[in-house]
C-alpha positions as CSV (number, residue, x, y, z in Angstrom):
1,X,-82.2,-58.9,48.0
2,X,-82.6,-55.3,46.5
3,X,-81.2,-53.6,49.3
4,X,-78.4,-56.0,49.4
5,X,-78.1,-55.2,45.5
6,X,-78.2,-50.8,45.9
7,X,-75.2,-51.4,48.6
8,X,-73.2,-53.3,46.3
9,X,-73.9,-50.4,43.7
10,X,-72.7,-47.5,45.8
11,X,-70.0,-49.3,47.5
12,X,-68.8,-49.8,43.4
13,X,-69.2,-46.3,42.6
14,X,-66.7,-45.6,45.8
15,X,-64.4,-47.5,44.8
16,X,-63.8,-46.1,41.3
17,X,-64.1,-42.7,42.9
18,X,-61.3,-43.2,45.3
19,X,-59.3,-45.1,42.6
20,X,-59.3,-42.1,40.9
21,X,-58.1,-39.9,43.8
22,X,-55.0,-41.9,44.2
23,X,-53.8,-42.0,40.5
24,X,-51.0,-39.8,39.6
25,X,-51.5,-37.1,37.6
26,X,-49.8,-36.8,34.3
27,X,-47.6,-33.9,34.3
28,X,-48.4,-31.5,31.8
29,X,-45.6,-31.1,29.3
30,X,-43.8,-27.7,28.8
31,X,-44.8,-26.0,25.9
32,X,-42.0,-24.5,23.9
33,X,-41.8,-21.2,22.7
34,X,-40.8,-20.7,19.4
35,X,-37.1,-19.9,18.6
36,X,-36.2,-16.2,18.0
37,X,-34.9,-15.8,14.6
38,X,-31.3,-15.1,14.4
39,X,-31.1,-11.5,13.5
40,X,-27.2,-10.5,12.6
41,X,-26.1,-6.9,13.0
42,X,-26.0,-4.9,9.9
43,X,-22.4,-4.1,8.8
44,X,-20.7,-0.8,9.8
45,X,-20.9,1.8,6.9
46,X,-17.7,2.4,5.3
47,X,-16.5,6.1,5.5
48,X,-14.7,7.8,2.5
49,X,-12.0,10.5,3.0
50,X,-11.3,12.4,0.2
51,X,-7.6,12.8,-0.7
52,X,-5.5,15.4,-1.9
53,X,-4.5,13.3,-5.3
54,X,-8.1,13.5,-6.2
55,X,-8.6,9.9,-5.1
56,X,-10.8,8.3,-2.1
57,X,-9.5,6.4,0.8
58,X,-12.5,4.0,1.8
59,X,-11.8,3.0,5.1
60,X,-14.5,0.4,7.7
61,X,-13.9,0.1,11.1
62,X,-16.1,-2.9,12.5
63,X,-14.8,-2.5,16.1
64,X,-12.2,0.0,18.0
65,X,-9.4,-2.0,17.1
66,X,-9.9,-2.7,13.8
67,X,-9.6,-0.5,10.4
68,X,-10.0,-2.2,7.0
69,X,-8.7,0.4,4.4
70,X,-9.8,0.5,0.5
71,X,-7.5,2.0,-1.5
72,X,-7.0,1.9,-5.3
73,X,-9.1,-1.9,-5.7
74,X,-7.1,-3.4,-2.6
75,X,-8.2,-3.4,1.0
76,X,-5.9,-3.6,3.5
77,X,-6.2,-5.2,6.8
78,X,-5.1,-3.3,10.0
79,X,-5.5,-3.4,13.7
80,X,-4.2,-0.1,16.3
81,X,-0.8,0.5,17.3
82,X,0.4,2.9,20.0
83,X,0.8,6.9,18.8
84,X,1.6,9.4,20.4
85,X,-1.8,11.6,19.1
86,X,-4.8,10.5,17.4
87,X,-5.3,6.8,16.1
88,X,-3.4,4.5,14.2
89,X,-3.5,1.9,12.4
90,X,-0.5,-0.7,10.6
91,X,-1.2,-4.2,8.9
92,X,-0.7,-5.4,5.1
93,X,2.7,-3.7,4.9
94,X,0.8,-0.2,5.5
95,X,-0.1,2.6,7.5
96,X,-3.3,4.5,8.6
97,X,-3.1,7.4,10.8
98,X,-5.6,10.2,11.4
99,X,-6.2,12.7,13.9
100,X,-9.5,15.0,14.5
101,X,-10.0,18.4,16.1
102,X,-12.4,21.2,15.2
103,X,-14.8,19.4,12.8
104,X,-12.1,18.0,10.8
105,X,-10.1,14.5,10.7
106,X,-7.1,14.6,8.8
107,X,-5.6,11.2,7.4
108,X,-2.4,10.1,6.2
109,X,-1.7,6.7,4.2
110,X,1.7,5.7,4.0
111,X,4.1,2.4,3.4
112,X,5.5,0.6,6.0
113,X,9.2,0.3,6.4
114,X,11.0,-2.6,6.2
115,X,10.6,-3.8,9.9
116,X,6.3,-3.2,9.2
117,X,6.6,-0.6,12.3
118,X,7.0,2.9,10.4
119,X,5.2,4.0,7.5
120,X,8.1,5.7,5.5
121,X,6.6,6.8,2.5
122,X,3.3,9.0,2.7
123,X,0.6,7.6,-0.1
124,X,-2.3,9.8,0.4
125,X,-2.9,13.0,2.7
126,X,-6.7,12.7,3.1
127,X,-9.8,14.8,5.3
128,X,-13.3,14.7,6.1
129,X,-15.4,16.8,8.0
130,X,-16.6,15.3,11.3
131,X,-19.2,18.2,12.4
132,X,-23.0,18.0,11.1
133,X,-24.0,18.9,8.0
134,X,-23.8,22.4,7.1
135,X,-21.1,23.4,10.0
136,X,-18.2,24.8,8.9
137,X,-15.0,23.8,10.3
138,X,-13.1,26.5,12.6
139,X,-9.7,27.9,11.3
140,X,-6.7,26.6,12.9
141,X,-4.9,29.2,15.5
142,X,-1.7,29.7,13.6
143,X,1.7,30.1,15.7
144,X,3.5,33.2,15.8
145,X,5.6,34.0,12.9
146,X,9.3,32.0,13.4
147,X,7.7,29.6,16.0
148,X,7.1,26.1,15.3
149,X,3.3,24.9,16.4
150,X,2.7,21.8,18.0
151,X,2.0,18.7,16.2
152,X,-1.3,17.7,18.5
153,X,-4.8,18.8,17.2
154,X,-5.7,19.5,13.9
155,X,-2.9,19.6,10.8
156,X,-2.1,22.4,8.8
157,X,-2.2,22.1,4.7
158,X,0.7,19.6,3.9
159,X,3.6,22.0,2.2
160,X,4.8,22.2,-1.1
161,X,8.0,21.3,-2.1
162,X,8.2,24.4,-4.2
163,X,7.8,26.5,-0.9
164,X,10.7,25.2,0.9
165,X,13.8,26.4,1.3
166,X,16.9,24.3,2.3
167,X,19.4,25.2,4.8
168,X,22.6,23.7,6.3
169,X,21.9,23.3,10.5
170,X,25.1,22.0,11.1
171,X,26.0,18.4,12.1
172,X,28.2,16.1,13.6
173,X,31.1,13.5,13.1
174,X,32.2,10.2,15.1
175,X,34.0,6.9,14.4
176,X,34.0,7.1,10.7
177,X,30.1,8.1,10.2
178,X,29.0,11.9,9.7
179,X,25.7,13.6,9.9
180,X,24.0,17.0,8.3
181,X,20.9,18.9,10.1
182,X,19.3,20.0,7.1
183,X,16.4,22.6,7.6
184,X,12.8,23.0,5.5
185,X,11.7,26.6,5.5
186,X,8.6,27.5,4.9
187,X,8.7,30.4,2.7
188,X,5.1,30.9,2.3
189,X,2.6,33.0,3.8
190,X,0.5,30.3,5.5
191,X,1.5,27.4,7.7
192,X,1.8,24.0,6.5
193,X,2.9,20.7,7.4
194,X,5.1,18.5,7.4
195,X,5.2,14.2,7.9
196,X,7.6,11.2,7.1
197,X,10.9,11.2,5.2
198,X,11.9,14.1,2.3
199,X,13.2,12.3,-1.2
200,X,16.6,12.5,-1.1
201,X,19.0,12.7,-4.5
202,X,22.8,13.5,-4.4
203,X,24.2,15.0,-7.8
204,X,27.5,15.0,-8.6
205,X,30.0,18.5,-9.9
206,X,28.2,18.5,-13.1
207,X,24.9,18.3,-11.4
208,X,24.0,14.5,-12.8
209,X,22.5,12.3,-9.9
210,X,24.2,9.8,-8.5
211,X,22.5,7.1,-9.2
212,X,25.2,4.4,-7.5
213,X,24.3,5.4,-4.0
214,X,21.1,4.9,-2.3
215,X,19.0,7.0,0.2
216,X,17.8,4.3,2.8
217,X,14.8,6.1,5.1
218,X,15.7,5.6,9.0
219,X,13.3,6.1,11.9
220,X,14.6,8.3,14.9
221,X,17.8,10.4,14.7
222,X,21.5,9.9,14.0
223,X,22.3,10.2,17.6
224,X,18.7,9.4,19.3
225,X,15.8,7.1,19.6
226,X,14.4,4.9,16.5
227,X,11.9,6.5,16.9
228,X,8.8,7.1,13.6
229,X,8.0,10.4,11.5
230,X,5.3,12.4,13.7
231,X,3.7,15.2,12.2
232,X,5.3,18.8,12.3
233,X,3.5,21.9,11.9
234,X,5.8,25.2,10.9
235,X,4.7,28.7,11.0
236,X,5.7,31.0,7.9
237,X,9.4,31.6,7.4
238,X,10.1,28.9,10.9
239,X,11.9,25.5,9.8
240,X,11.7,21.4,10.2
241,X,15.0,19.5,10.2
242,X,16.0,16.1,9.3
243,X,19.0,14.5,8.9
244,X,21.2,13.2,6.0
245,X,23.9,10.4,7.4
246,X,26.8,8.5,6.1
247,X,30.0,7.2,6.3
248,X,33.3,7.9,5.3
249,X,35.1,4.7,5.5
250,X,35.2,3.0,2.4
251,X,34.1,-0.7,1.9
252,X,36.8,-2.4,0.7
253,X,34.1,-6.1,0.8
254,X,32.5,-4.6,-2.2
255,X,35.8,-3.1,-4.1
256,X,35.5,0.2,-3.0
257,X,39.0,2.1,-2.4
258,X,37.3,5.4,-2.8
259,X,34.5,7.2,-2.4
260,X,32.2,9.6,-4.5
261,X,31.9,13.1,-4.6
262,X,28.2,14.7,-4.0
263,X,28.3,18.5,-4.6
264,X,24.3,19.0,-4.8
265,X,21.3,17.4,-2.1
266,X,18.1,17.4,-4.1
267,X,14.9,17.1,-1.9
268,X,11.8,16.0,-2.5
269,X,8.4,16.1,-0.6
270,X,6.1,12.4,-0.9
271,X,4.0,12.6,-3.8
272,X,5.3,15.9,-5.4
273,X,7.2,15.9,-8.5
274,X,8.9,19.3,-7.3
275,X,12.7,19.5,-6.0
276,X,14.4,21.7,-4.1
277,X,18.3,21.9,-3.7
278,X,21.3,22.5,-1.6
279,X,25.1,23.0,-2.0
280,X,26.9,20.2,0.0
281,X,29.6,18.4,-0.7
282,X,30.6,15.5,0.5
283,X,31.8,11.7,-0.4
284,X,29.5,9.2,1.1
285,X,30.8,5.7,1.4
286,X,29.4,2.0,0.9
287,X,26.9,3.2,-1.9
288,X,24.4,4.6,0.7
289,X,23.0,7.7,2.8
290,X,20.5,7.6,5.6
291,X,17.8,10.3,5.2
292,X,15.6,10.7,9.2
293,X,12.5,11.7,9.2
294,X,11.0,15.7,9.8
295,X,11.3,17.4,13.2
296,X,10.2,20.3,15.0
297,X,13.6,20.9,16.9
298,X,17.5,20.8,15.1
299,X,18.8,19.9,18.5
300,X,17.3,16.7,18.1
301,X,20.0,15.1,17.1
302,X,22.4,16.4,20.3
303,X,23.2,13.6,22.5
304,X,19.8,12.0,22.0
């Protein structure tokens, strides 16, 4: 019986052994890794420009498109528009427009017109060095003396309304409208520049402003393009040019049989209290004039 017994045993032990070849094995469960913490990229560092009014323009640009501009306890949201040089920007019923060259951007800050597409009224004329610290900015090349310089690159000093000098460029006349080419003259010894719309006042004979009729800032030319104020360099003693525009049909809707007489066009430059003046005389109509912005050329306004 024993050997009978020790088979019964072994054969047993077998059994469990093969019975535990043929059982599936438990697949092993995946071990997670931890999740990464969510890190969020740090916010882009405002830049300040400081401005000529003594004030700082605070202006952050989280992406290529995008400007967000700080000015006097209000930020304004803008996004890029097309320009003909350097970048700008127009949202929240303003303007933003710089251009860099030679370790310098320059910056204007203007209000939009009433179509929100032209900034009409300059704000702020701001700078702020773009080289490294401790290299100096290279001098513009000034233009020759009675040439105009090009308005790409780096701007001259904005001018003074107390170095101009106003000139009459002619004009031009058609189905009951009329036109004057005014020029700017730089009478100083340095260039300056030049951007937007002049301030436009008429005064009467007796040299009291004409406070009934309105100067209404226009993109483009009287006989061209809508197009907006670009900036305008001028040499010492060369000229800008814009245009002063009204008509001289009287509008009988509002009561108006005849029309008043200006004898005086006083000028302005955005953000100086100084005035400059001209002799004209004329009689506007309808209670308005129509002031273009500065340009290099007085043909301008020739054909289109």
């Amino acid at each position: 019986m024993r050997p009978i017994q020790a088979l019964s045993v072994v054969g047993l032990a077998a059994a469990l052994t093969l019975g535990a070849c043929n059982r599936d094995p438990v697949p092993a469960q995946p071990v997670q890794a931890p999740a990464a913490a969510t890190s969020q990229a740090p916010p882009v560092p405002p830049v300040g420009y400081a401005c000529e009014s003594g004030k700082t323009v605070t202006v952050q640009y989280p992406d290529t498109a995008t400007a967000n501009v700080a000015y006097l306890n209000q930020t304004y949201a803008m996004r890029t528009t097309p320009s003909p040089t350097g970048a700008r920007y127009a949202g929240s019923g303003m303007e933003w427009w710089t251009t860099t060259a030679n370790g310098q951007e320059q910056a204007t800050l203007s209000r939009l017109g009433p179509n929100q597409d032209v900034g009409v009224a300059i704000l702020e004329r701001c700078s702020r060095p773009t080289s490294a610290p401790g290299t100096p900015a290279q001098p513009m090349p000034l233009p020759a003396p009675g040439e105009t310089a090009p308005t790409t690159g780096s701007l001259a000093p904005p001018c003074r309304t107390s170095q101009l000098k106003l000139s009459s460029e002619g004009g031009d006349a058609g189905a009951g409208n009329r036109v004057a080419v005014l020029g700017a003259q730089n009478g100083g010894t340095q260039a300056c520049s030049l951007n937007g719309y002049p301030t436009v006042t008429l005064l009467d004979g007796q040299g009291r402003s004409l406070t009934a009729i309105r100067a209404e800032q226009q993109s483009g030319n009287y006989f061209g393009g809508a197009t907006g104020p670009t900036p305008v360099t001028i040499a010492p003693q060369a000229k800008a040019y814009f245009d002063v525009a009204w008509s001289v049909v009287p509008n009988e809707a509002i009561g108006e049989r005849t029309c008043p007489n200006a004898a005086t066009v006083r000028v302005a430059l955005p953000g100086d209290t100084a005035v400059v003046t001209l002799a004209q005389a004329f009689s506007p109509c309808g209670g308005r004039v129509r002031v273009r912005p500065f340009r290099a050329q007085a043909g301008d306004t020739a054909g289109g």
